[in-house]
TISEZA-178467 format. One line per 5 residues: their letters; for each residue x, y, z of N, C-alpha, C. Coordinates in steps of 0.05 Angstrom, whole numbers. Each point is the difference from the previous one (the first is absolute). Layout:
REM TISEZA-178467
A> X,Y,Z,X,Y,Z,X,Y,Z | ...
END
This chain:
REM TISEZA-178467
XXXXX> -241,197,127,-17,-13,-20,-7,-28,9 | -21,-7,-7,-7,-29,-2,-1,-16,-26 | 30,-20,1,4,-9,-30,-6,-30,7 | -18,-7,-28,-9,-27,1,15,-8,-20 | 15,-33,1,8,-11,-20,-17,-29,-12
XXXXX> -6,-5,-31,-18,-21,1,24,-22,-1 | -11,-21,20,25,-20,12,-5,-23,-29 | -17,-1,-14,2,-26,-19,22,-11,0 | 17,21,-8,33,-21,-17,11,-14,28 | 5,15,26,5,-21,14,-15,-13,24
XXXXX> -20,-2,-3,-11,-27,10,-6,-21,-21 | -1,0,-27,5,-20,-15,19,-28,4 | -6,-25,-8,18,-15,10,31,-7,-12 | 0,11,-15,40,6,-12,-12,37,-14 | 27,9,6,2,26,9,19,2,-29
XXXXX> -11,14,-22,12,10,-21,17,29,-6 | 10,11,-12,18,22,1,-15,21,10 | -38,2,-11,-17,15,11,-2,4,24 | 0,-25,17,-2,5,20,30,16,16 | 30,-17,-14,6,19,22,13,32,-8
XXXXX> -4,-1,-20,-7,35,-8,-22,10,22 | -22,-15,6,-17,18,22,19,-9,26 | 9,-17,8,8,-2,21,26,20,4 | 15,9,-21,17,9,16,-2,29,0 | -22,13,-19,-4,22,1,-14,17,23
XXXXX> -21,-26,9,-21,1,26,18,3,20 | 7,-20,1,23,-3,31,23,17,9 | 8,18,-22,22,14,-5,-13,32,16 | -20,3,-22,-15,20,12,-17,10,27 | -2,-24,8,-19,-3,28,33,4,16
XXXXX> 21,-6,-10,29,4,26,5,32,-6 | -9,10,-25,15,31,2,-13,14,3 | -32,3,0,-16,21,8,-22,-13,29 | 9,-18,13,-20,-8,25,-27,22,5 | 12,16,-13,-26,24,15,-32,-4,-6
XXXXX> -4,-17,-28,-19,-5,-14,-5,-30,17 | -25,0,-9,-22,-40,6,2,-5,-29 | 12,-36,9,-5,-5,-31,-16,-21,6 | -4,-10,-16,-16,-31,3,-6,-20,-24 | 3,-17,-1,0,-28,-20,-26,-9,7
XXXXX> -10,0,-28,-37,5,-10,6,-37,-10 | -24,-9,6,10,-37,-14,-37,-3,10 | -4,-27,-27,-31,-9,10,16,-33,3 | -20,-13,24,8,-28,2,-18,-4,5 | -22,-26,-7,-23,-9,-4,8,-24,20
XXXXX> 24,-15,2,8,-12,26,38,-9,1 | -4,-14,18,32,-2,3,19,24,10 | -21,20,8,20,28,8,19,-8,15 | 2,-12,12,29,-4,19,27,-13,-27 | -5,-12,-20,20,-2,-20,6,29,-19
XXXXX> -17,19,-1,4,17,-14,9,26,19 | -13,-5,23,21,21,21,30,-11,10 | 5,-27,-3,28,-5,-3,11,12,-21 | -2,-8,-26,10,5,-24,11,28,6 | -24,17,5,3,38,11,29,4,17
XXXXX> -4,-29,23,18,15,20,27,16,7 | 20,-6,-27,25,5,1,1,30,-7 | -32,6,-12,-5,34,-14,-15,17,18 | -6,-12,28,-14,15,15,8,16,26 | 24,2,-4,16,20,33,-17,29,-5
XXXXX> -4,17,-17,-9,17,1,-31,6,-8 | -6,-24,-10,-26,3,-18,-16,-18,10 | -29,9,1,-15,-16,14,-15,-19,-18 | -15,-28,-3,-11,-10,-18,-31,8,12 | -16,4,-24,-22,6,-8,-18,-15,-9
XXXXX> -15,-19,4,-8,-35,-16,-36,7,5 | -4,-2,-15,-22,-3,-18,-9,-26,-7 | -23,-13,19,-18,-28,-4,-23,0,-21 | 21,-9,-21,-17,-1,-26,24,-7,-22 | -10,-12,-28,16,-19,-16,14,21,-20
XXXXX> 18,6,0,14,25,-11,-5,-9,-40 | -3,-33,5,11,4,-26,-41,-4,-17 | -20,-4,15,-25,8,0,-6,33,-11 | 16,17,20,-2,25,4,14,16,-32 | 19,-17,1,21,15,-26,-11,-1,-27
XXXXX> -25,-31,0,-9,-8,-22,-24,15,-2 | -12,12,22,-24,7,1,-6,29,-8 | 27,16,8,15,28,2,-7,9,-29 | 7,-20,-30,1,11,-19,-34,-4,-11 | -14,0,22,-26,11,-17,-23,7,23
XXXXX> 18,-7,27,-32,17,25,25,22,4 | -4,21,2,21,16,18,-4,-1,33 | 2,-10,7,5,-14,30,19,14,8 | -3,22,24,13,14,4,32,-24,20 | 20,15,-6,24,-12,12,-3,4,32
XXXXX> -14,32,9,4,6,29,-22,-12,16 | -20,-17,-15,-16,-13,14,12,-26,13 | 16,-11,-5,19,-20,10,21,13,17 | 10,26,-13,29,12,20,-1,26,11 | -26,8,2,-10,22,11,15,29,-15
XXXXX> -5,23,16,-1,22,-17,17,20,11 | 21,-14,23,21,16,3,29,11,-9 | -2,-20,-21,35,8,-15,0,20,-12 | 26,23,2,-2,18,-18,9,-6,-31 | 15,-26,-2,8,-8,-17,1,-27,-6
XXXXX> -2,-20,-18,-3,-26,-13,9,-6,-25 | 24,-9,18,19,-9,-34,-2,-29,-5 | -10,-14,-33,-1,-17,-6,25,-5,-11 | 11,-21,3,29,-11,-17,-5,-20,-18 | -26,-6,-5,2,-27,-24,-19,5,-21
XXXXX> 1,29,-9,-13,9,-19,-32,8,3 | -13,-14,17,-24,4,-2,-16,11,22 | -3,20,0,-12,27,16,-36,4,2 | -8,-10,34,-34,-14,-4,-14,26,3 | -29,5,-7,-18,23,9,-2,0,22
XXXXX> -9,27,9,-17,2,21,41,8,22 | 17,12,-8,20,-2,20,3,22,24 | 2,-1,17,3,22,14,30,18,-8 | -12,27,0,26,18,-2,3,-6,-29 | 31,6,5,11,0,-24,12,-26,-13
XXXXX> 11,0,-22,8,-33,-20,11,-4,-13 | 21,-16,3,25,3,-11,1,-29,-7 | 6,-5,-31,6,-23,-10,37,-4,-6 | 6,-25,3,30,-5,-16,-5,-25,-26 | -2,9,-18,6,-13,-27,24,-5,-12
XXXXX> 5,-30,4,28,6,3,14,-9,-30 | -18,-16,-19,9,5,-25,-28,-2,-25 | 12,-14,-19,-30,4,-35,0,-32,4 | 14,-16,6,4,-17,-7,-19,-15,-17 | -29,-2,13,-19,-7,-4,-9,18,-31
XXXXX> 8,16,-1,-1,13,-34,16,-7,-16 | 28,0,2,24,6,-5,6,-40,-16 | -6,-11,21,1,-33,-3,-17,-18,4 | -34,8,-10,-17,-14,11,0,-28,-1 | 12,-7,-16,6,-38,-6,16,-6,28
XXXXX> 10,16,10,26,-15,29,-25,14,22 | -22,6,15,-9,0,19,-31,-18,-5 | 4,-3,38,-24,-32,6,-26,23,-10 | -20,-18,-10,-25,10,-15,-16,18,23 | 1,-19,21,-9,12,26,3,25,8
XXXXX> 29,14,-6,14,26,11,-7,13,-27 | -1,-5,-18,-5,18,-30,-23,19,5 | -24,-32,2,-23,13,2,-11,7,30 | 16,8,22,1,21,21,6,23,-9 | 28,4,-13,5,19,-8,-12,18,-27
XXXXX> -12,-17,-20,-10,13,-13,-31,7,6 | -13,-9,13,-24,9,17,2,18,12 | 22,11,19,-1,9,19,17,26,1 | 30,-1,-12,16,17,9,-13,27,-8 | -13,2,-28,-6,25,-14,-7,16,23
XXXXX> -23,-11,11,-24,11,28,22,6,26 | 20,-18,-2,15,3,31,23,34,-2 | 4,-6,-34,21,29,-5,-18,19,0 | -19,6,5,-13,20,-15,-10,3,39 | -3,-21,18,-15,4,25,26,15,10
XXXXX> 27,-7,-4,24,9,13,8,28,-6 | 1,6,33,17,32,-5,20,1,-9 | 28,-20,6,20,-6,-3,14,-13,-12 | 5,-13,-28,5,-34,-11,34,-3,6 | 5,-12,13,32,-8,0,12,-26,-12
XXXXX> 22,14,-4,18,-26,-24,28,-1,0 | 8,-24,-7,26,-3,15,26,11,-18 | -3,3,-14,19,12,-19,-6,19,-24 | 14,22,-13,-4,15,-24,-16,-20,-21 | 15,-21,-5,-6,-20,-20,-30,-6,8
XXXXX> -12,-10,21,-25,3,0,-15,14,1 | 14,19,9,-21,35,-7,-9,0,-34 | 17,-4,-19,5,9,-20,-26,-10,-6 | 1,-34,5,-16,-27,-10,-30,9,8 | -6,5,21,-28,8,8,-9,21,-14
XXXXX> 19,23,-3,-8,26,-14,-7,-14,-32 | 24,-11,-2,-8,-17,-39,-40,-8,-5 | -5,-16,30,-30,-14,-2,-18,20,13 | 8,22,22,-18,16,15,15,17,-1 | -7,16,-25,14,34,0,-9,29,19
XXXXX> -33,-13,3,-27,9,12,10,4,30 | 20,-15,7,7,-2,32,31,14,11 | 5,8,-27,32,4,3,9,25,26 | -19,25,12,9,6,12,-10,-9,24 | -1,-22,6,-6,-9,32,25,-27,1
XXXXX> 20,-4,-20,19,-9,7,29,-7,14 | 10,-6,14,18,3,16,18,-18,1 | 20,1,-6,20,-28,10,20,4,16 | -3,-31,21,8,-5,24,16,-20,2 | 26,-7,-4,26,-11,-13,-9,-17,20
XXXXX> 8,-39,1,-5,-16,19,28,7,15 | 5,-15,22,23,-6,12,9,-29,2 | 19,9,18,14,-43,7,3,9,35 | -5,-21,19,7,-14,19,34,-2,6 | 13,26,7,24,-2,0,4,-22,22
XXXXX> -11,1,22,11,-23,28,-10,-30,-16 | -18,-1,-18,-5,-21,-9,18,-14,-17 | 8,14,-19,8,0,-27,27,11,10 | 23,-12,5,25,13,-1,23,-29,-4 | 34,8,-3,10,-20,-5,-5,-18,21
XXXXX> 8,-27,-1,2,-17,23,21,-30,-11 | 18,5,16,19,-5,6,1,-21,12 | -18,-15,24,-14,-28,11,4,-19,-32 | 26,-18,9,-8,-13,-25,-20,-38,7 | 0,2,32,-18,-25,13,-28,12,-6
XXXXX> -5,20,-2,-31,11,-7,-2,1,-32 | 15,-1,-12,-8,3,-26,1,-34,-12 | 21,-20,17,-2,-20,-13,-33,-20,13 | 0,7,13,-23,2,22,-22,-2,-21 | -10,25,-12,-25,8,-15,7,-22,-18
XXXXX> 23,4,-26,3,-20,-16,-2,-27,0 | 7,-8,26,-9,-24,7,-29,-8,0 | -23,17,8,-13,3,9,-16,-3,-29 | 5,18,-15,-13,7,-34,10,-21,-22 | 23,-20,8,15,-18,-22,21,8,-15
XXXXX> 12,18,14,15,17,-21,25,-13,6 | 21,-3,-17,34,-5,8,9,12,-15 | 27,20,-1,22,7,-18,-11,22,-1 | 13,22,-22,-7,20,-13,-33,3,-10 | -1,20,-6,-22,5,-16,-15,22,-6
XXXXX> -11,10,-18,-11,26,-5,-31,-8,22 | -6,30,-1,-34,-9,14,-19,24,-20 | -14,-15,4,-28,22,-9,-17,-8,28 | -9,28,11,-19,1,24,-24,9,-14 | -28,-4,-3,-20,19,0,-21,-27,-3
XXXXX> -30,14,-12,-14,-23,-17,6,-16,-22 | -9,-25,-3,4,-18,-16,-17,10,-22 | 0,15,-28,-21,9,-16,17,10,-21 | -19,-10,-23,9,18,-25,11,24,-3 | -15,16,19,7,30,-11,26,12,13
XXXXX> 15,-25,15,34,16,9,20,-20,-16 | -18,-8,-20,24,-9,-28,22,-26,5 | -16,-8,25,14,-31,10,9,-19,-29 | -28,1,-15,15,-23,-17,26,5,-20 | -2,31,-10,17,14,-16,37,-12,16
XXXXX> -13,10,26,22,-7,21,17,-25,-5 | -23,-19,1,6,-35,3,22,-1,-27 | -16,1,-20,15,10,-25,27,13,-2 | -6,27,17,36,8,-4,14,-22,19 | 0,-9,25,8,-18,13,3,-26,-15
XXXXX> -12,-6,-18,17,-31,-16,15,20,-16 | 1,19,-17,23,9,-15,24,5,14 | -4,21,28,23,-11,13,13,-31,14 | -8,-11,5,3,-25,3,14,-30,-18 | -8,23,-21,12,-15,-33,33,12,8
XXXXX> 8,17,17,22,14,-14,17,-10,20 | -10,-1,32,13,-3,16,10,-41,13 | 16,1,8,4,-32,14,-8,-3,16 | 0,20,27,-22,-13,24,-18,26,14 | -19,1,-24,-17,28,10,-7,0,22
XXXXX> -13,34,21,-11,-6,15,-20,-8,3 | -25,-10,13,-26,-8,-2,-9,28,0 | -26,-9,-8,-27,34,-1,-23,-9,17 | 2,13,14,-17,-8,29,-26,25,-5 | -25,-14,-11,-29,19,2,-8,-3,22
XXXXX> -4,27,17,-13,-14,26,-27,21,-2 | -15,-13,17,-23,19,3,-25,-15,-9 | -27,17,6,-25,-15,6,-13,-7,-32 | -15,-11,2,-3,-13,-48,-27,21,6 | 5,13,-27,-23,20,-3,-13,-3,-27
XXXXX> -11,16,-10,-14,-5,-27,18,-20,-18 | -19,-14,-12,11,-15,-29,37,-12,6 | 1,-9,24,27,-12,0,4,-30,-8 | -23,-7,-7,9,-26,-7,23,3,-32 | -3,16,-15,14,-3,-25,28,6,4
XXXXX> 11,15,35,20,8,3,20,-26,4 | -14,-28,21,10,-16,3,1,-22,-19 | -17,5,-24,2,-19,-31,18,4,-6 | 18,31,-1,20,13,-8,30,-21,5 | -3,1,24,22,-11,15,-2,-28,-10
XXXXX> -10,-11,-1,0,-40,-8,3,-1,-21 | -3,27,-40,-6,-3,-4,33,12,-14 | 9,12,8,24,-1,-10,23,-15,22 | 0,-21,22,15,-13,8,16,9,21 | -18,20,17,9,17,23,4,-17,21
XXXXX> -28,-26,6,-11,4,24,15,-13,27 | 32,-2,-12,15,-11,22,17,30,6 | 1,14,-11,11,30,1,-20,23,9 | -26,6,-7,-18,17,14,-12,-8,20 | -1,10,27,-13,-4,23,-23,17,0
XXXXX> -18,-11,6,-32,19,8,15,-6,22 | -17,21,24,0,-5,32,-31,2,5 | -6,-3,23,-23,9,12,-4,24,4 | -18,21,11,-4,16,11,14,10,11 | 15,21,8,32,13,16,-15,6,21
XXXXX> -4,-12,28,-2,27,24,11,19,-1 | -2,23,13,10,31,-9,25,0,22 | 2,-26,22,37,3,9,12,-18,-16 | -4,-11,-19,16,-14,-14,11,15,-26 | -16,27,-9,13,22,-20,25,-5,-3
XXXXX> 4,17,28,33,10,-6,18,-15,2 | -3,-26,10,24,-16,-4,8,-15,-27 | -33,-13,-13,1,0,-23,5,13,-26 | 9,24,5,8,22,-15,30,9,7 | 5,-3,16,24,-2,10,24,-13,-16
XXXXX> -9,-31,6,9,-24,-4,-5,5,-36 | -7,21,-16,-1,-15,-31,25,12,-12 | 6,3,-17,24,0,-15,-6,36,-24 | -39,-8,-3,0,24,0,-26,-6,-7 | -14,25,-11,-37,1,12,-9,13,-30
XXXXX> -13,-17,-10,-16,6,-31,-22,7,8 | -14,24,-23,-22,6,-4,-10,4,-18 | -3,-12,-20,-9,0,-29,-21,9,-7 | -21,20,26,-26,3,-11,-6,29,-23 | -20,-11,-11,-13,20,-25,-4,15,0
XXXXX> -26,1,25,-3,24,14,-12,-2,34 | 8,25,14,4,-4,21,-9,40,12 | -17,0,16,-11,19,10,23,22,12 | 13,-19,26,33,6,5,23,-22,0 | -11,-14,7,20,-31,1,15,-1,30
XXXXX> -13,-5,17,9,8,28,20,-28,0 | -4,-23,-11,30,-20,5,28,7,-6 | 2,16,-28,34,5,-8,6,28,26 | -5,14,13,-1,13,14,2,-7,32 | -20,-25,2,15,-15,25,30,-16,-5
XXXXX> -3,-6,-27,36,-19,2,7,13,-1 | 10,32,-9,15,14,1,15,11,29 | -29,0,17,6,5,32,22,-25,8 | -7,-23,-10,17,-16,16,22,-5,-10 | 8,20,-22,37,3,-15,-3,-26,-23
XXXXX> -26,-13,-6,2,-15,-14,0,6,-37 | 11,-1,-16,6,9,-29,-19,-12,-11 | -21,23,-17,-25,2,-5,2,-4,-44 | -21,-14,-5,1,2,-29,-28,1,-3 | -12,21,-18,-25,5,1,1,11,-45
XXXXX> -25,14,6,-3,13,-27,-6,31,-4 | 4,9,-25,-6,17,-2,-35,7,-8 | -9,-10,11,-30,3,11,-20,21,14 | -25,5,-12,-13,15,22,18,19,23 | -6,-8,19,8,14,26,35,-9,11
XXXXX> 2,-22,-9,28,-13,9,26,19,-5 | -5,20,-20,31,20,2,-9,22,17 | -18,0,9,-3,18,21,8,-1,27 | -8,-29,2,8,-25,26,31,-2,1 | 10,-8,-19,38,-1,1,15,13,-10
XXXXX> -10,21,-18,21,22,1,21,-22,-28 | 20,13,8,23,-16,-9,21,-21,17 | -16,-12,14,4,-14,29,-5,-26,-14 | -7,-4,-30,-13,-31,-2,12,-8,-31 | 8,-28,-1,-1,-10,-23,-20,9,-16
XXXXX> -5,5,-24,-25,12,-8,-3,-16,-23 | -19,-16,-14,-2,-15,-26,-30,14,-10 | -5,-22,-16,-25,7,-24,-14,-16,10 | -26,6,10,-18,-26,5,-10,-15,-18 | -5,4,-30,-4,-16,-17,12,-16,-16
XXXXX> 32,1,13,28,-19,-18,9,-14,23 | -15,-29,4,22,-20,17,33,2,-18 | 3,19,-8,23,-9,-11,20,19,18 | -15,25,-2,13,20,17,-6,3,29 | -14,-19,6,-4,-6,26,26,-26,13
XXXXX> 3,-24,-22,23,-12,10,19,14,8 | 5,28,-27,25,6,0,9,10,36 | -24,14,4,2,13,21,1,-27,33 | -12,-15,-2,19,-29,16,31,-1,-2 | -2,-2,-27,24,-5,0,30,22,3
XXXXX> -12,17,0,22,31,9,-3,-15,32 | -20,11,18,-6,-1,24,16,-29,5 | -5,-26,-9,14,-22,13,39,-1,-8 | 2,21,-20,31,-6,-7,19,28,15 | -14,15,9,3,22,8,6,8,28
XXXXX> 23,-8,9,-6,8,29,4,19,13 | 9,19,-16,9,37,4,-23,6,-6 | -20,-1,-18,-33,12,-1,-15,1,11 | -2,-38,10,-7,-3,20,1,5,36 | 29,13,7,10,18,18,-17,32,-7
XXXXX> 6,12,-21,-12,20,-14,-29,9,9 | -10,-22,1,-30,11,-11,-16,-2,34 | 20,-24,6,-10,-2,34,6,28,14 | 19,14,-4,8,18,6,-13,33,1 | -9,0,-26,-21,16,-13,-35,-7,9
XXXXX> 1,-21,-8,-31,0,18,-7,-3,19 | 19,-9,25,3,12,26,-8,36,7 | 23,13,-24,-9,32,11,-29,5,-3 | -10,-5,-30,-22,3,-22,-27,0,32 | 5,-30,4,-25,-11,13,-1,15,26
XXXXX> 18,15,10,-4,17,27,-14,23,-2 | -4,8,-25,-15,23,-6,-32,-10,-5 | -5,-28,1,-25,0,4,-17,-16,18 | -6,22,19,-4,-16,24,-31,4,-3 | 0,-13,26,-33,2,10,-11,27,10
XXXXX> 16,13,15,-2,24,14,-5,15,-17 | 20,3,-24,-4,22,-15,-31,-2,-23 | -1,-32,-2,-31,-2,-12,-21,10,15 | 6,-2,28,-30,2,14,-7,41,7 | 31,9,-1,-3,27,1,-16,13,-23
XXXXX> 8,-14,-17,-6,11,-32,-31,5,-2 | -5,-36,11,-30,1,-8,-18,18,25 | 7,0,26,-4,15,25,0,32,-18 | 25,9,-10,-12,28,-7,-28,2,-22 | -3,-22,-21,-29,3,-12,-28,-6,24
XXXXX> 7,-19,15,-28,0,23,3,39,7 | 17,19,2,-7,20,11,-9,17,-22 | 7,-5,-24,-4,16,-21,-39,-3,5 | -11,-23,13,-32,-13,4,-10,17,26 | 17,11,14,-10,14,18,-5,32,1
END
């Protein structure tokens, strides 16, 4: 077969969970079936040499495909000329899977979308106006263009079927994975003090890894973090790291506004080798979000034996099993509580490292990319 992947998520310039859901499913697959051409579909209007870097770490098996013309011209233009897609990437793929929801006319072969949650239904007040109205322009036409729609968990199966019942049997779900060589314990404690040095961090401390945004319940968070903090004498710090996304300014009002801001660390941006040490190095790894498509972070701390506190949310008991502190996302109260088990607890916290070590080996990359590899044949 000739499988095309559309490269958007990673030639972008910070690489979101989207993207490496395509990256590790792409790259996984191009190592276990070599027999097939694949190729990474991308438009660059200029600067190609920054966007075929970005590519490079995803390209041992896959070839890039670049297209001289303004992708994001093309995308805007898509929802009302149908401009064929293979006029830019020609008309040899037998297959073309989009991963960021939006699936263009005109595709060669066959078409396979990944929708990976409602969010944009589900919470329209927590997504940028920009992505709303992409998605609400656009996806109806892109599910209906797709042979295939994939999704990352039951819970979002359910969610799409709730808004597009009309589509339900072209659904499929394709569980994400984790980066075991990436994501494992580490034991280097000059590399972990290293990063922290690096991010401002000293002592203990919980982390939250992901975007800076309303909709993973940061402020709820901030909140249970001063109630625990009321209880304890020398809490650990709560280290938010990660890139500021929609509407974060009200997250960091939060913090000044109940008397954090010598106790909460923002960081910058995480490079992707600084993950695992910073995860490593926490005490233990919160995830307070609302809703969550799969929640590919409590799933990487789990790889690295780190003791995970999340919610009973969307997709997240699907994600940890019984591997995770579990609270209520709408009670900082029962969210302290759950700090505060995890920081007084050091048998649980042995416990759970222990448990989500096995949990997270069952979901690899390999076994994602086979999964979705047997629907590309179900297309043949």
């Amino acid at each position: 077969m000739n499988i095309a992947f559309d490269a958007v998520p990673l030639v972008s310039d910070r690489m979101t969970g989207i993207g490496w859901c395509e990256a590790g499913q792409t790259t996984a697959m191009a190592r276990l079936h070599p027999e097939n051409s694949y190729f990474y579909n991308f438009f660059s209007r200029k600067d190609d040499h920054i966007k075929l870097e970005r590519l490079k770490p995803f390209t041992e098996n896959i070839q890039p495909n670049l297209a001289h013309f303004s992708g994001y011209i093309y995308r805007a233009a898509s929802n009302f000329l149908p401009v064929p897609y293979s006029r830019f990437f020609g008309k040899n793929a037998d297959i073309t899977h989009f991963f960021n929801y939006i699936a263009y006319p005109g595709v060669s072969g066959r078409t396979v979308i990944t929708v990976h949650d409602m969010v944009y239904k589900a919470f329209p007040e927590t997504v940028r106006a920009r992505t709303k109205y992409m998605l609400n322009t656009g996806l109806k036409r892109s599910m209906k263009r797709a042979d295939i729609i994939v999704t990352d968990s039951e819970f979002s199966k359910s969610e799409i079927i709730k808004y597009f019942p009309q589509h339900e049997s072209k659904l499929r779900v394709v569980p994400c994975g984790v980066d075991l060589h990436k994501f494992r314990p580490c034991e280097d404690t000059e590399i972990i003090q290293r990063v922290k040095k690096s991010l401002g961090i000293e002592g203990e401390y919980f982390l939250y890894l992901g975007t800076i945004e309303p909709r993973k319940n940061l402020g709820r968070l901030i909140e249970a973090y001063h109630i625990f903090t009321q209880r304890e004498k020398n809490p650990p710090k709560l280290v938010l790291a990660g890139g500021k996304g929609w509407l974060y300014d009200s997250i960091f009002a939060k913090v000044t506004e109940l008397g954090l801001s010598d106790r909460v660390i923002f960081t910058k941006y995480v490079p992707s080798e600084d993950m695992n040490p910073l995860m490593c190095g926490a005490l233990a790894f919160v995830f307070p979000s609302v809703y969550e498509g799969f929640g590919m972070p409590p799933l990487e701390a789990m790889a690295c034996g780190v003791p995970v506190l999340t919610t009973n949310a969307a997709s997240l008991p699907e994600v940890t099993g019984d591997c995770a502190v579990i609270a209520d996302p709408y009670s900082a109260e029962s969210i302290a509580e759950g700090l505060g088990r995890l920081y007084s607890d050091s048998e649980l916290r042995r416990s759970l490292s222990r448990r989500g070590l096995e949990r997270a080996k069952g979901f690899t990359w390999e076994r994602s990319a086979e999964i979705l590899y047997n629907l590309y044949k179900e297309l043949t």
